[in-house]
MOPAC internal coordinates of N, CA, C and O (Angstrom, degrees):
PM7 1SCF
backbone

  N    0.0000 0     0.00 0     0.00 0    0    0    0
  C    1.4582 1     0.00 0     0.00 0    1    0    0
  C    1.5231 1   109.12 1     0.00 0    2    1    0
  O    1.2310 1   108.54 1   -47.91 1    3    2    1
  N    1.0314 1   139.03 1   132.09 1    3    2    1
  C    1.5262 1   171.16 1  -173.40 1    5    3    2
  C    1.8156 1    87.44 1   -64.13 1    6    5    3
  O    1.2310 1   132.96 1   -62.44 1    7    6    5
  N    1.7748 1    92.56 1   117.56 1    7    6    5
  C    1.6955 1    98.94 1   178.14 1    9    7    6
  C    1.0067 1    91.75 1  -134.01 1   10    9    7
  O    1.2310 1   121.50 1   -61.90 1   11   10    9
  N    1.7595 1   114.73 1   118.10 1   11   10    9
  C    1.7195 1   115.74 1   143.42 1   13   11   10
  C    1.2614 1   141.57 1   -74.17 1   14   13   11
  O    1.2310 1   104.67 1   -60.55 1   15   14   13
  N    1.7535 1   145.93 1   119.45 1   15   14   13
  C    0.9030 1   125.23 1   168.33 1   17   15   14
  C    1.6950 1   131.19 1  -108.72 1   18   17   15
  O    1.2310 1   124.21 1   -27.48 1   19   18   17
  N    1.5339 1   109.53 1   152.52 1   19   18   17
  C    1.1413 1   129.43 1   171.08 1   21   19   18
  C    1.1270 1   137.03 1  -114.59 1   22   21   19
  O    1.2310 1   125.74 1   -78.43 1   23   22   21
  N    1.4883 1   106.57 1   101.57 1   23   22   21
  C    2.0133 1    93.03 1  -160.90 1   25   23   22
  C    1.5087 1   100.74 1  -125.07 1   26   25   23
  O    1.2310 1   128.57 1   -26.71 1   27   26   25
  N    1.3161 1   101.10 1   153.29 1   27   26   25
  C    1.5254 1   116.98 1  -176.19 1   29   27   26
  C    1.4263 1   102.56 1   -96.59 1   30   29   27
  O    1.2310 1   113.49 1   171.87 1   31   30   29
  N    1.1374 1   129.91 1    -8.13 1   31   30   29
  C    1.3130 1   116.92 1  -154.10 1   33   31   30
  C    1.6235 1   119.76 1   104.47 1   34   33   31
  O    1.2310 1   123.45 1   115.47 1   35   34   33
  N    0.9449 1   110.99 1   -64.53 1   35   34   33
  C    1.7114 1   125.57 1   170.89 1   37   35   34
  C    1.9937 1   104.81 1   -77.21 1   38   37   35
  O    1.2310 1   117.27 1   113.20 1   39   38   37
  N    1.1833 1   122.81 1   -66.80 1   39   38   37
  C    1.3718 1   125.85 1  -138.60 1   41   39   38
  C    2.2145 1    75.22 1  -128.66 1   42   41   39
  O    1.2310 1   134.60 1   -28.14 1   43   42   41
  N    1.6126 1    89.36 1   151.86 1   43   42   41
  C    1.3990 1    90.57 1   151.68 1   45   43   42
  C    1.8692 1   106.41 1  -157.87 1   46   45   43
  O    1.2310 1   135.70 1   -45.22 1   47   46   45
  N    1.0279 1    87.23 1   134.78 1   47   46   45
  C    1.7635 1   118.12 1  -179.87 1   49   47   46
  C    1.7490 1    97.92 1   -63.23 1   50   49   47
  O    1.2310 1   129.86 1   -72.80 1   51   50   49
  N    1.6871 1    98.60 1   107.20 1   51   50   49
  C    1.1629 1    97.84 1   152.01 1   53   51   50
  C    1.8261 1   129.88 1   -87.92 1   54   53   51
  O    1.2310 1   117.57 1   -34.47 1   55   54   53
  N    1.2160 1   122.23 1   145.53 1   55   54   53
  C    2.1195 1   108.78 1   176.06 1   57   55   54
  C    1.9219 1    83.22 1  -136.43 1   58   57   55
  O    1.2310 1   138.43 1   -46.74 1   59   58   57
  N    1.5942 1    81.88 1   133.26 1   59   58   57
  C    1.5174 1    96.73 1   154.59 1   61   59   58
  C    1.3170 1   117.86 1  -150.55 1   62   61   59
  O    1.2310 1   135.57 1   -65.14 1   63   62   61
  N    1.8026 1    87.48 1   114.86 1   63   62   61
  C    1.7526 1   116.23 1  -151.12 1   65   63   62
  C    1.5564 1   109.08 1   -47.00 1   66   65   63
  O    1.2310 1   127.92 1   137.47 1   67   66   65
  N    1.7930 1   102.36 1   -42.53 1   67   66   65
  C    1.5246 1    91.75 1   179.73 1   69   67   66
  C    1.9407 1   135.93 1   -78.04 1   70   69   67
  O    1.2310 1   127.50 1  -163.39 1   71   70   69
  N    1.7340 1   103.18 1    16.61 1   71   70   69
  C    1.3785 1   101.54 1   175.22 1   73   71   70
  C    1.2058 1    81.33 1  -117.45 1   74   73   71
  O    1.2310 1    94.20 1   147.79 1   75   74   73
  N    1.3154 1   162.31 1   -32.21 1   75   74   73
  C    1.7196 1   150.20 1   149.08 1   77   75   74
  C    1.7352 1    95.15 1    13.52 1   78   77   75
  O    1.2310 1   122.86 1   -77.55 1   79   78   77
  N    1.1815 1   112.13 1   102.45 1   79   78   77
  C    1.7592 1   116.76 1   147.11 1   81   79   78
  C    1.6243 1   115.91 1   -89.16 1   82   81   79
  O    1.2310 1   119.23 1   168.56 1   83   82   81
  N    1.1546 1   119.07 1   -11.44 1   83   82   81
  C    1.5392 1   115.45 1   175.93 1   85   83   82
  C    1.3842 1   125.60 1    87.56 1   86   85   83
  O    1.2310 1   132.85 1   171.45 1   87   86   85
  N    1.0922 1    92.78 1    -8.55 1   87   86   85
  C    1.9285 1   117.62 1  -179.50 1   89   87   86
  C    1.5457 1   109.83 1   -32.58 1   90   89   87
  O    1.2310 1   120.53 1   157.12 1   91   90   89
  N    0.8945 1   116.59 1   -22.88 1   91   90   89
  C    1.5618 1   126.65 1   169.18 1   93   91   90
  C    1.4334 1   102.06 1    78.16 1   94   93   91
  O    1.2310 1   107.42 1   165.91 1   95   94   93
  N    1.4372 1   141.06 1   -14.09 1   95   94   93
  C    1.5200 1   127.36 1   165.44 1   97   95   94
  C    1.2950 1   119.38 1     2.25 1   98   97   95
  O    1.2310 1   129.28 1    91.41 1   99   98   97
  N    1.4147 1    99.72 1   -88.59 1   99   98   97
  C    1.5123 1   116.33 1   179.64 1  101   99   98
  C    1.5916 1   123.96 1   -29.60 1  102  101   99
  O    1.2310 1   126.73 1   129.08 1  103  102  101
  N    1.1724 1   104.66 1   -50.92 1  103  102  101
  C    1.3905 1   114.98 1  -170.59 1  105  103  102
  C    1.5324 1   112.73 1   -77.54 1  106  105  103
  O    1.2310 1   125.54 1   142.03 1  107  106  105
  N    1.4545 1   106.97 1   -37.97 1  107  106  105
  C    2.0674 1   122.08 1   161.86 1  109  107  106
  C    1.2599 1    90.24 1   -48.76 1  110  109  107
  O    1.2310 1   116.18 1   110.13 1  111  110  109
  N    1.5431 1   124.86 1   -69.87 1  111  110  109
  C    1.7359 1   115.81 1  -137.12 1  113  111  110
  C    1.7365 1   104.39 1   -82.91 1  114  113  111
  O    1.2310 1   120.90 1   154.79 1  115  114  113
  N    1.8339 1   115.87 1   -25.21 1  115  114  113
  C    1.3497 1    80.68 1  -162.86 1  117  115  114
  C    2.1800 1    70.72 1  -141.39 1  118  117  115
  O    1.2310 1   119.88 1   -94.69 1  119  118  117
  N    1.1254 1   117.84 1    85.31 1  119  118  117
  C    1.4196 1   112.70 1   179.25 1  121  119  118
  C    1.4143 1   107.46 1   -76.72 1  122  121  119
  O    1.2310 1   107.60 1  -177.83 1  123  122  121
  N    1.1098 1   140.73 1     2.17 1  123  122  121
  C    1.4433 1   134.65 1   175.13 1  125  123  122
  C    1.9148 1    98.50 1   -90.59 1  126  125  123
  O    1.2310 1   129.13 1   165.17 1  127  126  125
  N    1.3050 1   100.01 1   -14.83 1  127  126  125
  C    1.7414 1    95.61 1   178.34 1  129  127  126
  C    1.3690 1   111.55 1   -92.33 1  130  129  127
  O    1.2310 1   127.82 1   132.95 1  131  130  129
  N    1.5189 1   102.54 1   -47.05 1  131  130  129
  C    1.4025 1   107.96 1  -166.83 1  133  131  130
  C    1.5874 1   116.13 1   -87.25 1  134  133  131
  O    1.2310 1    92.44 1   -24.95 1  135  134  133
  N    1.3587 1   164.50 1   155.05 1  135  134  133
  C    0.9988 1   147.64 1   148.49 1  137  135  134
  C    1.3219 1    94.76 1  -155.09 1  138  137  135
  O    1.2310 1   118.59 1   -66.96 1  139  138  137
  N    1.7314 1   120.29 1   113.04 1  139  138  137
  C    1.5343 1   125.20 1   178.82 1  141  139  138
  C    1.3737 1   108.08 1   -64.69 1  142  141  139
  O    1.2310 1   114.94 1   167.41 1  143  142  141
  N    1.6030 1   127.20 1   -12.59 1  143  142  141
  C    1.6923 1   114.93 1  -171.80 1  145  143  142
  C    1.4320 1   101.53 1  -115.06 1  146  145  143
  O    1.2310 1   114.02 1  -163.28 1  147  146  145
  N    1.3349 1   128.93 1    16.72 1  147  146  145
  C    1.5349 1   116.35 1   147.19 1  149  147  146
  C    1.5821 1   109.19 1   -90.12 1  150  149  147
  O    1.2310 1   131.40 1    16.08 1  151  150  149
  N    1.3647 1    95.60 1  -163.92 1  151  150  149
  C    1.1319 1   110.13 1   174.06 1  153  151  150
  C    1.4350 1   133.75 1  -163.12 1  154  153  151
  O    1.2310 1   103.89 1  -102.05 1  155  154  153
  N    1.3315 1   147.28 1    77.95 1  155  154  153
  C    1.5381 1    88.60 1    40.48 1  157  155  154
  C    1.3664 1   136.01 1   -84.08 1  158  157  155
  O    1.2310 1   112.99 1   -22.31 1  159  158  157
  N    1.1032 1   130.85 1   157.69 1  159  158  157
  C    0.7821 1   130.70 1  -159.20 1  161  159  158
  C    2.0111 1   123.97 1   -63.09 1  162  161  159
  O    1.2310 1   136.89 1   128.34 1  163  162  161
  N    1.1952 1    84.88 1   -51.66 1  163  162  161
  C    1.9407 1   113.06 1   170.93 1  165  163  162
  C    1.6174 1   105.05 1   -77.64 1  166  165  163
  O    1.2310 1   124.11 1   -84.86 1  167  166  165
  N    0.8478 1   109.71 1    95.14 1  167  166  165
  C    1.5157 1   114.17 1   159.51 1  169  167  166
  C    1.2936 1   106.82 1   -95.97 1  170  169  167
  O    1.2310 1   118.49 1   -69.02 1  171  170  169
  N    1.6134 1   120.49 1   110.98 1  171  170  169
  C    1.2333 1   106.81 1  -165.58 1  173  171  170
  C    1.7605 1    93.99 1  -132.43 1  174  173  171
  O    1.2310 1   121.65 1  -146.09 1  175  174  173
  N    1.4634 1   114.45 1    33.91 1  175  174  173
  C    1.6413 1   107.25 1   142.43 1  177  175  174
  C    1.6546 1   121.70 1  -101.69 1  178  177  175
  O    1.2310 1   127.92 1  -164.41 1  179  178  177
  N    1.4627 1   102.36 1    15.59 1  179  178  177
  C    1.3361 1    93.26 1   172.38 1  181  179  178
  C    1.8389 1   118.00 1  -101.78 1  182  181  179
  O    1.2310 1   126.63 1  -169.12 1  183  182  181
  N    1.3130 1   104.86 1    10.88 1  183  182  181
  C    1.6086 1   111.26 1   155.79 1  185  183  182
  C    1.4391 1   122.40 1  -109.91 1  186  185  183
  O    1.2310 1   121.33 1    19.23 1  187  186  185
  N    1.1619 1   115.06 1  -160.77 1  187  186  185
  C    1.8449 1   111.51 1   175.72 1  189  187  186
  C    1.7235 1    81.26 1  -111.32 1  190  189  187
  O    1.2310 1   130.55 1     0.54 1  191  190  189
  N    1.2482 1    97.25 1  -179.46 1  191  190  189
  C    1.5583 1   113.67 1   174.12 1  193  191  190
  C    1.8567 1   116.30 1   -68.11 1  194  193  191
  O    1.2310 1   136.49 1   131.95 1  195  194  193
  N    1.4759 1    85.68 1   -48.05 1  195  194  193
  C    2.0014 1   106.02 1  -175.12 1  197  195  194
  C    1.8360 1    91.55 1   -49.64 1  198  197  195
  O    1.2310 1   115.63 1   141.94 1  199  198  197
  N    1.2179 1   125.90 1   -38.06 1  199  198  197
  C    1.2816 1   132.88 1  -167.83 1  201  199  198
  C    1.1766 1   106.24 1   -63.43 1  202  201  199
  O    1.2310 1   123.07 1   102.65 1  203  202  201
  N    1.5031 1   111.72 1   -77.35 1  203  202  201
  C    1.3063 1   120.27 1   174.46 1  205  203  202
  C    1.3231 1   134.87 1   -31.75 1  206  205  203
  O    1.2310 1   125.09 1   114.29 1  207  206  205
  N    1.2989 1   107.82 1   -65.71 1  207  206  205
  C    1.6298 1   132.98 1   156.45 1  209  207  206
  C    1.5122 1   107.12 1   -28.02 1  210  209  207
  O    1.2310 1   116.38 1   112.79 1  211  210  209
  N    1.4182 1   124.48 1   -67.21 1  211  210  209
  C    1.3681 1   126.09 1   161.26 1  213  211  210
  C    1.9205 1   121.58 1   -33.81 1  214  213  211
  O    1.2310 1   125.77 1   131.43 1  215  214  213
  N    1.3414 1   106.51 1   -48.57 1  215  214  213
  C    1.4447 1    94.38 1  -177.95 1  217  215  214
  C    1.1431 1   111.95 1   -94.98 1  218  217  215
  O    1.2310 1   112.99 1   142.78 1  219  218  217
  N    1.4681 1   130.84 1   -37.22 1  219  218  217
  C    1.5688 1   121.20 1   175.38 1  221  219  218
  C    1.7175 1   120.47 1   -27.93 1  222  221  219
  O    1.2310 1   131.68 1   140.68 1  223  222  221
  N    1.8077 1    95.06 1   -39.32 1  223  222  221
  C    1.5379 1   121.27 1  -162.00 1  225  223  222
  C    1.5064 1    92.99 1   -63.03 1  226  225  223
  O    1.2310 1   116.01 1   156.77 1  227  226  225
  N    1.2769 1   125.19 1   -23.23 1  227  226  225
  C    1.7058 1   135.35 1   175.69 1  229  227  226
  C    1.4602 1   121.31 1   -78.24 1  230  229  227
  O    1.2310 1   125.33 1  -179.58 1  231  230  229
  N    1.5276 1   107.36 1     0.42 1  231  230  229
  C    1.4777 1    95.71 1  -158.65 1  233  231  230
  C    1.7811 1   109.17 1   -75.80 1  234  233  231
  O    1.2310 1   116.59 1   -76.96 1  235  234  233
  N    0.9699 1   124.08 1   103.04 1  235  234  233
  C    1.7544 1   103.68 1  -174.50 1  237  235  234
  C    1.5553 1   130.75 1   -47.57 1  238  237  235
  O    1.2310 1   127.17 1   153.53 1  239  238  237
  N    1.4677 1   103.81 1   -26.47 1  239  238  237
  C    1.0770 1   106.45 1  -167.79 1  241  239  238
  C    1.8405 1   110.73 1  -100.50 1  242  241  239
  O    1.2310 1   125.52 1  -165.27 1  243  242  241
  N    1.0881 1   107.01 1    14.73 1  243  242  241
  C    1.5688 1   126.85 1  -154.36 1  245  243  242
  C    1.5918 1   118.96 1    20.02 1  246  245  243
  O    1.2310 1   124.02 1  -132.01 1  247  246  245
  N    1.6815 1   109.89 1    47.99 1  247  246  245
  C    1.6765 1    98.96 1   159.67 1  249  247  246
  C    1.1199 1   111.13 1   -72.06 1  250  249  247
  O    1.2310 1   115.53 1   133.57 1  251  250  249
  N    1.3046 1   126.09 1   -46.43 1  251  250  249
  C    1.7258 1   106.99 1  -177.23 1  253  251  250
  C    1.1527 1   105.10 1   -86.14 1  254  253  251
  O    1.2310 1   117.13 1   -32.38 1  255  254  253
  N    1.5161 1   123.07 1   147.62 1  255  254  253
  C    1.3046 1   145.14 1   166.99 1  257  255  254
  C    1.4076 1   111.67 1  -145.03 1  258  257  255
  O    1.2310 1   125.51 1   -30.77 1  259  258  257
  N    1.4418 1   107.03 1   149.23 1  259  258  257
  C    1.7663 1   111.23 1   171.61 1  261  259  258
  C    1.5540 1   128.73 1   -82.11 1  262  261  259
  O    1.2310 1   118.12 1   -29.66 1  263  262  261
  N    1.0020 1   121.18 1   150.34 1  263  262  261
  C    1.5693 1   129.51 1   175.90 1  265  263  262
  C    1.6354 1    93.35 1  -118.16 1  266  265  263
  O    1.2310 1   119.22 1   -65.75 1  267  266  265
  N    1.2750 1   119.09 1   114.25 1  267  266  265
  C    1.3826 1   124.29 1   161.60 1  269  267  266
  C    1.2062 1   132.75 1   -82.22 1  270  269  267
  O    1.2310 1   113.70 1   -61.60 1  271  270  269
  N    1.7276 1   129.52 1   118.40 1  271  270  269
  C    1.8873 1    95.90 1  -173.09 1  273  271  270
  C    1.3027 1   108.77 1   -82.18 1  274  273  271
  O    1.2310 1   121.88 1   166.20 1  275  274  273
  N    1.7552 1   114.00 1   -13.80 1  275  274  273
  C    1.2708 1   134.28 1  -173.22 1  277  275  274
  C    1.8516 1   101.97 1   -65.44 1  278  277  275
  O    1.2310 1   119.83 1   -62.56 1  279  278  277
  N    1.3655 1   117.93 1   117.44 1  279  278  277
  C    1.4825 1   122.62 1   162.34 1  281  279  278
  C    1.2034 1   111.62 1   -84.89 1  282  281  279
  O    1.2310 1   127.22 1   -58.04 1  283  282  281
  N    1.5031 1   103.71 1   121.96 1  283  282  281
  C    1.5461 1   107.09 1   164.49 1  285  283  282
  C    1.4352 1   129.87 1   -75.55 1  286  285  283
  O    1.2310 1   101.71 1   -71.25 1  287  286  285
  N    0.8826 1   150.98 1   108.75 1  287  286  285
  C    1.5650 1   153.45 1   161.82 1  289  287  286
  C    1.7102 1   107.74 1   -34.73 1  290  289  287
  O    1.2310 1   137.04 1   -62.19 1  291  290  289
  N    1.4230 1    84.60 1   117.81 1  291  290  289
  C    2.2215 1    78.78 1   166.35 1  293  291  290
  C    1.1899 1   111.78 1  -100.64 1  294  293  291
  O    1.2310 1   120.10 1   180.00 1  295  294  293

């Protein structure tokens, strides 16, 4: 399956176009990130990470997901 990435440096935005339902979340919660008529599409230094992280966690259809470089400690 076809994986895009978007990385800030810290966090990177995974999308995989073919579980995309279109639900538009993304684009409601954080439209300075998302915009389907640029390109690319995810500009994802125009949020913080805490942001991001927050809406991905919304995606229903789970194309976007995060890749952390940050390890969490349990």
């Amino acid at each position: 399956m076809k994986t895009l990435e978007y990385s800030n440096g810290e966090i990177t935005i995974l999308w995989k176009p073919e579980l995309c339902q279109h639900s538009g979340i993304c684009v409601k919660t954080l439209p300075e990130v998302y915009n389907p008529k640029d390109r690319p599409w995810i500009k994802i230094e125009n949020a913080s990470s805490e942001a991001l992280i927050d809406q991905v966690s919304k995606c229903p259809s789970g194309a976007l997901s995060i890749k952390s470089k940050i390890e969490k400690e349990s």
